[in-house]
Structures are given as C-alpha cells and as structure tokens.
C-alpha positions as CSV (number, residue, x, y, z in Angstrom):
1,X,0.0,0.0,0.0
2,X,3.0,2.3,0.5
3,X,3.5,2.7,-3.4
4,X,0.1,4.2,-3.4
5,X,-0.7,8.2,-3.1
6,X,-3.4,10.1,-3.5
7,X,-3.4,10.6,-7.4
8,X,-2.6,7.1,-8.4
9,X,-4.7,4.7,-10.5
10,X,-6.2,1.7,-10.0
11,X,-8.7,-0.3,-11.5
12,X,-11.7,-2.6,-9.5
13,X,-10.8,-6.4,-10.2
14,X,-13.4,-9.6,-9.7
15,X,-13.6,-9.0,-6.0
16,X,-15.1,-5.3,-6.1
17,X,-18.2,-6.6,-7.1
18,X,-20.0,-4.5,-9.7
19,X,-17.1,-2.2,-9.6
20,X,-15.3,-4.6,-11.7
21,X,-12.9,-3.1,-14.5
22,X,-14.0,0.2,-13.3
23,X,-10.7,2.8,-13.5
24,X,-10.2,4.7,-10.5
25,X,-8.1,7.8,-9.5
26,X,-6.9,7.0,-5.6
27,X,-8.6,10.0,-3.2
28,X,-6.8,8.6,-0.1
29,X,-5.0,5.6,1.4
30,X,-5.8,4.0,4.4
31,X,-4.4,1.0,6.5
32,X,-7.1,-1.0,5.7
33,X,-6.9,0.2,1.6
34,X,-8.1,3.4,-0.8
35,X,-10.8,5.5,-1.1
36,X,-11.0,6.5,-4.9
37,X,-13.5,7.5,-6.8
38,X,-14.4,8.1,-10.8
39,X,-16.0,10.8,-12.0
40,X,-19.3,11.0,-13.7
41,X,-20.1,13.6,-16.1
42,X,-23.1,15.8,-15.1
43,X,-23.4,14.1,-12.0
44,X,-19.9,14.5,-10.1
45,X,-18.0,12.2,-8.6
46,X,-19.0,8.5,-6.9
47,X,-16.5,7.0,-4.2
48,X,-16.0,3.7,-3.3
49,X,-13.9,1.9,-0.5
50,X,-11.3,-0.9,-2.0
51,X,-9.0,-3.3,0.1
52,X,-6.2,-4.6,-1.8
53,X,-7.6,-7.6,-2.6
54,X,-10.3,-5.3,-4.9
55,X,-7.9,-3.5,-7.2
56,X,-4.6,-3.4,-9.2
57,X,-2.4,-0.4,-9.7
58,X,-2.2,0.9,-13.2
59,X,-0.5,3.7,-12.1
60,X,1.7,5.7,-9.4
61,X,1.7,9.3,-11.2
62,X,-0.5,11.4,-10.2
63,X,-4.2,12.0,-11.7
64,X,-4.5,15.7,-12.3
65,X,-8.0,15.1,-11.6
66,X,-9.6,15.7,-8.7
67,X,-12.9,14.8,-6.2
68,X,-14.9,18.2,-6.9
69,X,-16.3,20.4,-4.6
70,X,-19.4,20.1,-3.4
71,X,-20.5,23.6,-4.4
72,X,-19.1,22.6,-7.8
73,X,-21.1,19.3,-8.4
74,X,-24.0,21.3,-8.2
C-alpha cells in the first residue's frame, strides 16, 4: 500500500463486485486500503472503499483530476 498516493490509479478487479474493471483515481490511502473515486459527467464524482484484494495499480503518477467540490457538483 505504500506505493500508493493520493493521485494514483487503480482499476476494480473480480472482488469489487460490480465495480469490476472500473478505473479509478486514488482520493486517499488508508491501513485497511483506498478511497478513490471516478468521475461522472453531469453528475460529479462517486466514491467507493477498495481493500487490496479489490484492485490493481495501473499507475503511481498522479491524476490531475480531482474529487470536486461540493458547491461545484451542483
């Protein structure tokens, strides 16, 4: 988990569920995993909770997107 940072990539594997092949940007790590999210035009963003065993890393760059604001999801 330490080659994670906020920024980073993953994508959802078998064990996320319905969340599976999703692309994620990483919002934050945790001990227990991420919180990422993807962003969904005219809707904002949707966050979801991964443990390792949920995702792969596609990448360790950083995203230069962003969660949005909540005044700007409006």
């Amino acid at each position: 988990m330490n080659e994670l940072k906020r920024g980073s990539i993953i994508q959802a594997n078998e064990n996320a569920g319905a969340w599976c092949g999703t692309v994620l940007i990483v919002d934050e790590v945790k001990s227990w995993g991420v919180q990422a999210f993807v962003r969904i035009p005219m809707k904002g963003d949707a966050f979801i909770r991964l443990t390792p065993e949920q995702f792969e890393i596609l990448s360790n760059g950083e995203a230069g997107l962003m969660p949005q604001e909540a005044e700007e999801a409006e």
